[in-house]
N, C-alpha and C positions, 0 to 999 in steps of 0.2 A: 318546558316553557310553553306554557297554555298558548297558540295563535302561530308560534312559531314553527316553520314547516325545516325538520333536518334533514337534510342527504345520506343518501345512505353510504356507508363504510365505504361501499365499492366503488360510488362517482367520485369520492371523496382520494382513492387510490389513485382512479384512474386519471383526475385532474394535479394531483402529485405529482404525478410520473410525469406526464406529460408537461409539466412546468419545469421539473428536473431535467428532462428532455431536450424540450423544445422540439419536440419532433412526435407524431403521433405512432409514426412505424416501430421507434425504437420503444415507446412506450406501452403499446400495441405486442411487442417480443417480449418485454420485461413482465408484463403480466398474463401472458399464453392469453391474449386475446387476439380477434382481428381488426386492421386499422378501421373498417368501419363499423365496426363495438365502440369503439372508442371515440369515436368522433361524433357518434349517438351518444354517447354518456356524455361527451364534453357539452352539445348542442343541449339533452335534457338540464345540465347542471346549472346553463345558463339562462336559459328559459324560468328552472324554478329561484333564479334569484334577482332574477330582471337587470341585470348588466354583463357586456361583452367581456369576458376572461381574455382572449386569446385576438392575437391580432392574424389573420392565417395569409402569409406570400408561398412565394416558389423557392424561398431559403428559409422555409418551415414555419414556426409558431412563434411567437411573441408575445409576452404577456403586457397585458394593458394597467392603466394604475392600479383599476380596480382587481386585477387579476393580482397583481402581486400584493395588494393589501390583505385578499382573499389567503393565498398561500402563507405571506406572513402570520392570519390567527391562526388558520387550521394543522398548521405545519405543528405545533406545540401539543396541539388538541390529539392527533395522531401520534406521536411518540409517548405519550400517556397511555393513550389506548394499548397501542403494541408493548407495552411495558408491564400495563397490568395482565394482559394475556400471558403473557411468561411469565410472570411471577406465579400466575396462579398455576401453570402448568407445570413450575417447578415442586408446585405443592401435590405434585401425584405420585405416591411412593414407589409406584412399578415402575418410572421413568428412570432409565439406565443409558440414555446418549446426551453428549456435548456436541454445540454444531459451533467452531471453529472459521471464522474467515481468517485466511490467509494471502498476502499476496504471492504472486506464481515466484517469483526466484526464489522467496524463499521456503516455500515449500520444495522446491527443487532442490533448492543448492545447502541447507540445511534439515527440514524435518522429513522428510521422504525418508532418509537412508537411516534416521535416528528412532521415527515412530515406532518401529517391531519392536523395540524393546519394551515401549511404555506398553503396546499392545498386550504383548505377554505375558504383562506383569500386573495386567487391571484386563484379563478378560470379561469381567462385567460391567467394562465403563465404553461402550466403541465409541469413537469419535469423528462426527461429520464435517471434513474439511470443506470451505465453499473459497474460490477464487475468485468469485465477483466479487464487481467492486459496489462498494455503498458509501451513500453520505456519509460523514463525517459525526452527525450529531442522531444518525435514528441508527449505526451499530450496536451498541451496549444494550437496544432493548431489541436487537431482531436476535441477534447470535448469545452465543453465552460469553464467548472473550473473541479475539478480533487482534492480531497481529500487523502491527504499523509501524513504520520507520518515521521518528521523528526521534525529540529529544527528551522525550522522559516527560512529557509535562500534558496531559489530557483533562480538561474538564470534568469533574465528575467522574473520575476512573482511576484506579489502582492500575499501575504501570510496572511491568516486571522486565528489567533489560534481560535480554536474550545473548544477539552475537553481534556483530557488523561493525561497530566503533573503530576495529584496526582497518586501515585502509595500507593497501600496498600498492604500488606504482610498477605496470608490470605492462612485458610486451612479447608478441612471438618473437622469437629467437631469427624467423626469417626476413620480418619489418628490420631488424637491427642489424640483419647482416648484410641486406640488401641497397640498403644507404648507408650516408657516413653515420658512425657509430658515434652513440651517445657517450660520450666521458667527460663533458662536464655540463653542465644543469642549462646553459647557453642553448646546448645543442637540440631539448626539447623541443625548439622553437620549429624547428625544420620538420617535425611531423606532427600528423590530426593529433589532436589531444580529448579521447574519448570521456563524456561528459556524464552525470546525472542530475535530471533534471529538478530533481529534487536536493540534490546538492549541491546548488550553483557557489557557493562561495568553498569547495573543497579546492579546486587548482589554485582561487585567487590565492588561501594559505599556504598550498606548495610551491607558488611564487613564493611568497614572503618568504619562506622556510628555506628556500633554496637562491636567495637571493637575486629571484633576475624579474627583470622589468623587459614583459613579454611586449609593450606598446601596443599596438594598430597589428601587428601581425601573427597575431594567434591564432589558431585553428580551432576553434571547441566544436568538437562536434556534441549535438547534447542528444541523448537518447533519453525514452523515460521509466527502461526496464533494465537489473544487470545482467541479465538473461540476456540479452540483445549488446551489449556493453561487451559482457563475457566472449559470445563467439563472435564481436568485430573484431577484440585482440585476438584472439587464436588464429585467426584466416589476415593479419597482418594488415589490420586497418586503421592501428593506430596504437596511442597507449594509452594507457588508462589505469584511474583509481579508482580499486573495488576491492571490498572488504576482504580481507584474506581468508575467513573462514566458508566464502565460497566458491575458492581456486586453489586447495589445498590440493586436489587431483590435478590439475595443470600445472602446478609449481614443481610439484612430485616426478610427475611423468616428463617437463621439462618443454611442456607444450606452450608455457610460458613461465619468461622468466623474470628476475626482479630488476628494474633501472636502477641505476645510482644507488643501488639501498636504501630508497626513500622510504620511510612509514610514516603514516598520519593515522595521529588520533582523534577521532572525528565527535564532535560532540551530539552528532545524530548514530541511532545503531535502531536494533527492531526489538519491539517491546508487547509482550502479550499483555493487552488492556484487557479488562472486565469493568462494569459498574462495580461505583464500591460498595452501593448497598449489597450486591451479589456475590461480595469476596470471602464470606465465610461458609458459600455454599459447598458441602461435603464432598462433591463429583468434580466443583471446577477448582479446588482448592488440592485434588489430588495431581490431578493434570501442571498444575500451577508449580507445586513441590518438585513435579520430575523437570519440569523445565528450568526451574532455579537450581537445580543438582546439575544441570547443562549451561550452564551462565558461561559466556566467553567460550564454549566448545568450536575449536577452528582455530582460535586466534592465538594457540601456545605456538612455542615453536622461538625460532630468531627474530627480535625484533629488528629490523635495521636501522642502524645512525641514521639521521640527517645527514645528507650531504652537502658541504658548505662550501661547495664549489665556487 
């Protein structure tokens, strides 16, 4: 576009991040620069477009109308970009890695102890796990697939359920021995009832399901990891509903045990996403195969009643 002056790729990054942000340090971290790189690219980007981006206080950045008008075109323009880079980079035949977001419990609490196999069995495919977290709408074109707990339902993406959907209601053995014992669904009420934050209406159902109307005096504690979730119940900080397939070692060992036989089917679990245009790619379609041969792995076992106490 003859007359019209474009920014280049990298002010274009570094005014992303920092809009992502709202902060220049952590965007500054996020792309291995220093906060004053960045606050240069932010000051040239504003200069070469003649209006203020950013509002700057001492509770960090703020975007102005024109800043978020700004982020709203170029946010689109950027995921094009980054989209056609990998595509074209899938087109180089010597390329033999997958790079993999995952979030951390469940790389923990399931693909850790499972991946040697796939390892072994595809040693000319390695695959690069990443635990950072990213936007919601630029994964499909940074990584090749991207592991997320929701319900099956992503824009533009091929979703493949995993494990997590059984939920079990579980406590140390020494929280329950310690007070009075739970025996009937009432008694829940008397300890923290550990939370995820991402599945705020999982207790409201085990209310309904167990029939009790908690009022004004419930405990939720809400955390936003089950990693974090996990070792509150074990160390007797409360009880909690977390997918069975990632406390099959505490259920086992008796480090925790199950309340009332409660089990919920949760209609959120984790799902290896990929774009769909990239679902028939030969490397991420083999990895895809071994995780569908692993569908619901964790969750056999005793399902427990409801208890209709």
């Amino acid at each position: 576009m003859p007359g019209v002056q474009i920014p280049s790729t990298q002010a274009l990054k570094v005014f992303e991040a920092s809009a992502r942000h709202l902060s220049i340090t952590y965007a500054a971290q996020e792309l291995c620069l220093t906060p004053s790189a960045v606050s240069k690219q932010l000051q040239s980007l504003e200069e070469s477009l003649g209006v203020v981006l950013f509002k700057r206080g001492k509770q960090g950045l703020r975007l102005t109308g024109a800043g978020q008008v700004y982020l709203d075109c170029i946010k689109p323009a950027m995921i094009k970009l980054a989209e056609a880079a990998l595509q074209v980079s899938r087109q180089n035949p010597g390329r033999r890695e997958l790079r993999v977001q995952v979030l951390p419990a469940f790389a923990d609490r399931w693909l850790i102890s499972r991946y040697p196999e796939f390892a072994g069995a595809n040693p000319d495919l390695p695959v690069r796990f990443d635990t950072s977290v990213v936007p919601d709408e630029i994964f499909p074109f940074t990584y090749d697939a991207y592991v997320a707990l929701g319900e099956g339902v992503w824009p533009g993406c091929v979703a493949d359920y995993i494990c997590g959907s059984v939920l079990v209601l579980v406590a140390s053995p020494r929280l329950l021995e310690g007070q009075t014992p739970v025996r009937t669904a009432e008694d829940l009420i008397q300890y923290p009832l550990l939370a995820h934050t991402d599945l705020p209406l999982a207790w409201v159902r085990a209310f309904e399901d167990l029939r009790i109307k908690p009022g004004t005096g419930v405990n939720l504690v809400p955390w936003d990891y089950y990693s974090v979730i996990i070792r509150s119940a074990c160390t007797g900080l409360g009880i909690a509903l977390i997918p069975k397939c990632f406390i099959n070692q505490e259920l086992g060992c008796g480090e925790l045990v199950p309340v009332l036989g409660y089990t919920q089917r949760s209609p959120f679990g984790y799902y290896l996403l990929c774009a769909r245009a990239r679902q028939d790619d030969p490397a991420l379609s083999r990895f895809r195969a071994w995780l569908r041969a692993r569908r619901g792995e964790g969750e056999e076992g005793p399902v427990w009643a409801v208890c209709t106490a």
